[in-house]
N, C-alpha and C positions, 0 to 999 in steps of 0.2 A: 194624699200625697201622690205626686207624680213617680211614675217608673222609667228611670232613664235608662238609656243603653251604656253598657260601661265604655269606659274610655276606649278600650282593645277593639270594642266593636266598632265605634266611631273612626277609630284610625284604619280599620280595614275595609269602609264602604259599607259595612253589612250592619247599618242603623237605618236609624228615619230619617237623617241626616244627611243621608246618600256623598258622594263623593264632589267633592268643589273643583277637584285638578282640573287643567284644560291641557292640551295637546301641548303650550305654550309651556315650558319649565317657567316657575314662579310666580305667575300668572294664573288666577283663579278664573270658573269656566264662566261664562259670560251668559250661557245657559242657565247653568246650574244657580248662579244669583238671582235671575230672573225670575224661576220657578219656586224660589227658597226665600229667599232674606224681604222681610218685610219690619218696619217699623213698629217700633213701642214706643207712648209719649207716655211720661210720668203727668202724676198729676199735681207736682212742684215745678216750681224753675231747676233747672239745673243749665252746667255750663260747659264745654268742651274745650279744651284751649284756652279761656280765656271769655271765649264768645258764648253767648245765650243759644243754646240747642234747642234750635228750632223743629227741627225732623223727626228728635226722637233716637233713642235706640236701634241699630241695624243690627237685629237678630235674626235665627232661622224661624220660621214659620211656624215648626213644630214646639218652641218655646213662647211663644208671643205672647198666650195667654196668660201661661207662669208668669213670666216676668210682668206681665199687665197684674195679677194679684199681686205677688212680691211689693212693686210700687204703692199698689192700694192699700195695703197693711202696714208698708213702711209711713206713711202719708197719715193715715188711723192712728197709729202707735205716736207719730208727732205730734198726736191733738190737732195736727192739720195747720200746724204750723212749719213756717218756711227760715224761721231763724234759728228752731231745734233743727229741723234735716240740714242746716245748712252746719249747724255746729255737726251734726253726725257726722260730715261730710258724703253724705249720696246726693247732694246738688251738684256736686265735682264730677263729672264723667267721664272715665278716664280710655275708653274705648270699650267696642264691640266686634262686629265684624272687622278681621281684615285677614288676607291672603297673607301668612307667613308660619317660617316654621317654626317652633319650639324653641326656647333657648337650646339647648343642646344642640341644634341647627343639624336633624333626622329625622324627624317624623313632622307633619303639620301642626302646628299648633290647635286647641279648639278655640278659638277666637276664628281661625281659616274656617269651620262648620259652622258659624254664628252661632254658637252653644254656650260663651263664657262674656261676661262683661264686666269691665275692673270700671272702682271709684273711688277716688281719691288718694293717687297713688302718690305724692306726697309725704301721705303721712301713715301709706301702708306699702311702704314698698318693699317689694323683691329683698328677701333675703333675712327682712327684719322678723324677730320672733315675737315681737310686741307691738302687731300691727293695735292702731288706734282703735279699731273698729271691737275690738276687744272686750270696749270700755261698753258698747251698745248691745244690748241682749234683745234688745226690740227689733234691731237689725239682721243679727243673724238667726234669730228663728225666725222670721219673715221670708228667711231665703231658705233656712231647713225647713222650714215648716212646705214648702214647695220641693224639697229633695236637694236642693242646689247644694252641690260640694263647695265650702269654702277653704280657698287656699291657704289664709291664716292657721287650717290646723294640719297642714301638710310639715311633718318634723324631720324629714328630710329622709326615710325609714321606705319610701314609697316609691314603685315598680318604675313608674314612670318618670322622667325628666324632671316634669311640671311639678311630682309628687316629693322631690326628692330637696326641694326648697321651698322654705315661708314664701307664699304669696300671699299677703294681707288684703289684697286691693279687689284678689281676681273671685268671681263663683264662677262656676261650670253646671250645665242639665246635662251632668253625669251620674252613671252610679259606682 
């Protein structure tokens, strides 16, 4: 299993993660994407919007791998079928990288570090304590079994913004 840097360190620069800010308020560094965020292609269909996700995953660098096994094991566990992942919902993608902050709207979110990616937020959204994914044990130890924190078991008890609501949809390469 991977060793992630906790959350505290990720929000203060002092991870692998390194800092995304740019000089620009709100605006991530144009540097810092270049040198960081690189793609992960699952090895199902999935969809973004609507549209067939052709690109892949924009995550950080330092995750690429995890998340490349996560998908292989999630993919394994379907018997390598694409109308189980599609019931699971992880053909749904419901984002990765993007420049913004937290709900709480204070600190950057980890989605700004490329470190978190939500799926299928539909029918695991924000708030709900009976996110769907619930129902898939092949899912979520695919993503523990690589360290990944799932927001599903956040009961609202936790330090941080993100910790302190069900996120059903979202994981983090946090510790």
């Amino acid at each position: 299993m991977m060793t992630w840097p906790k959350q505290s360190e990720v929000l203060s620069g002092r991870s692998v993660y390194g800092n995304p800010k740019s000089r620009t308020p709100g605006v991530s560094s144009a540097k810092w994407e270049a040198e960081n965020l690189v793609y992960v292609k699952a090895p199902f269909v999935m969809t973004f919007a609507g549209q067939k996700l052709t690109s892949g995953m924009k995550v950080h660098r330092h995750c690429a791998a995890s998340l490349a096994r996560i998908m292989d094991a999630i993919w394994a566990a379907s018997g390598k079928d694409q109308k189980v992942i599609d019931h699971w919902g992880l053909s749904i993608y419901s984002g990765g990288h993007v420049f913004r902050l937290m709900r709480d709207g204070v600190a950057l979110s980890m989605h700004s570090y490329g470190c978190a990616v939500d799926f299928d937020r539909a029918r695991n959204d924000l708030f709900d304590r009976t996110p769907r994914f619930a129902e898939f044990p092949e899912v979520l130890k695919a993503f523990a079994d690589e360290g990944w924190r799932w927001g599903g078991d956040w009961n609202g008890n936790g330090s941080s913004a993100d910790e302190r609501r069900a996120d059903g949809m979202h994981w983090q390469a946090t510790a």
